[in-house]
C-alpha positions in Angstrom: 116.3 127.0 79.4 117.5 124.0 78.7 120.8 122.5 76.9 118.9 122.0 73.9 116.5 124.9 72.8 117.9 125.0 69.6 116.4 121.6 68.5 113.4 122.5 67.1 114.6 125.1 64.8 117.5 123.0 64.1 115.3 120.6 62.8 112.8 122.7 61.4 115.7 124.6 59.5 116.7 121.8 57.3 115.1 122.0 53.8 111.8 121.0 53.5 111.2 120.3 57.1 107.8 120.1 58.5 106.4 119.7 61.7 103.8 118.3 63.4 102.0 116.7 67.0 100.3 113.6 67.2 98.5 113.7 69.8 97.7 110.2 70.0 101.5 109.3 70.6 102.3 112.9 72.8 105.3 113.5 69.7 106.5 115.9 67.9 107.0 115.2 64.5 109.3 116.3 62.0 109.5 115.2 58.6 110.6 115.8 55.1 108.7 114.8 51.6 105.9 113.1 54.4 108.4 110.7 55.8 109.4 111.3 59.4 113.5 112.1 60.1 113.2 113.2 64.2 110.6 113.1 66.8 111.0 114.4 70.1 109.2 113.1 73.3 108.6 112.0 76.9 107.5 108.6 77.7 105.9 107.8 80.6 106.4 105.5 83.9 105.4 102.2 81.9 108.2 102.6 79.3 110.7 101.6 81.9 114.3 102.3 80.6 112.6 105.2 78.5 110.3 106.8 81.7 110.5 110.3 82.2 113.7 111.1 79.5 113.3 114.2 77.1 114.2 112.3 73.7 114.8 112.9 70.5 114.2 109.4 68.1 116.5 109.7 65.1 117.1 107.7 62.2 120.5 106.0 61.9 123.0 103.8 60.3 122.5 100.2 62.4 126.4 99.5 62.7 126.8 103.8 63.5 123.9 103.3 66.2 125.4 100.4 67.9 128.8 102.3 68.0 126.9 105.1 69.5 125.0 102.8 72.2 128.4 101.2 73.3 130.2 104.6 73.8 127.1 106.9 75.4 125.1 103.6 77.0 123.0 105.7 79.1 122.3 108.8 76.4 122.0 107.0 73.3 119.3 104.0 73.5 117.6 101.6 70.6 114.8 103.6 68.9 111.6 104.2 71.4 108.9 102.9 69.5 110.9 102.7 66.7 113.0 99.7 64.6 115.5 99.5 66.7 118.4 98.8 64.3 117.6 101.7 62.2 116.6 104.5 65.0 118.3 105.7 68.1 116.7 107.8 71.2 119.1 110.4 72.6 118.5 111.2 76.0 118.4 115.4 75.6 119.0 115.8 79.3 122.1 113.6 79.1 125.9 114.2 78.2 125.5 114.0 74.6 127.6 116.8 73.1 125.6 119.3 71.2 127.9 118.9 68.0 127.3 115.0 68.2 123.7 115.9 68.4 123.5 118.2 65.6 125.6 115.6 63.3 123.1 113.0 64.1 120.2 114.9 63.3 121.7 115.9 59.9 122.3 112.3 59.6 119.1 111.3 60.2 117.3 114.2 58.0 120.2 112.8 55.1 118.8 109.0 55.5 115.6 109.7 54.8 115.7 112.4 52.0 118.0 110.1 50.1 114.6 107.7 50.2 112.5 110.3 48.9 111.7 110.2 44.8 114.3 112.4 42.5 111.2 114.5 41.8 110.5 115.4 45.5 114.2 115.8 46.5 114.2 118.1 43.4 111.1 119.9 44.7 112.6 120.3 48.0 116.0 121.2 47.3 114.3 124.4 44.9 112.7 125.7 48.2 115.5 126.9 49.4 116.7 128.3 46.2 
């Protein structure tokens, strides 16, 4: 068990919230309305600064993400494979507190919903009614 074994039905419990693995890219992808909002992964020996870390890639505010990299510089990284002023990688075995992590994540899941047409929101948001 690890510090983090609620992630994926954290994520999957927000409204709407999909899930899915591409294979090609060894992710986990969760989305909302079609558009991705977390992805959780592993990258291997040739990413370097990324090798070997259980992530989570999350879409955030740019000036909020480089807060977050300046005060958790080895937990909180640019986006892996990702625009880097607009995503963030958390490091899920590092000291990131769980209610930092679950505020992100609703962030993230916030951003992109807020993208999504009226229609579709409205769609979503009558699942869980």
């Amino acid at each position: 068990m690890t510090a983090h074994d609620w992630l994926d039905a954290y994520l999957l419990g927000m409204p709407g919230a999909t899930t899915d693995y591409k294979v090609e890219w060894e992710w986990q992808r969760y989305q909302v309305g079609g558009k991705m909002f977390a992805a959780t992964m592993q990258p291997g020996p040739q990413h370097h600064e990324y090798a070997g870390r259980r992530l989570v890639s999350l879409k955030c505010d740019p000036a909020w993400a480089e807060q977050l990299r300046a005060e958790h510089p080895d937990d909180i990284l640019p986006g892996f494979y990702a625009d880097k002023r607009h995503w963030i990688s958390v490091d899920l075995d590092g000291d990131v507190p769980e209610e930092l992590l679950r505020e992100l994540c609703d962030h993230s899941y916030n951003l992109v919903f807020a993208k999504l047409t009226k229609k579709l929101q409205r769609e979503i948001a009558g699942e869980g009614a």
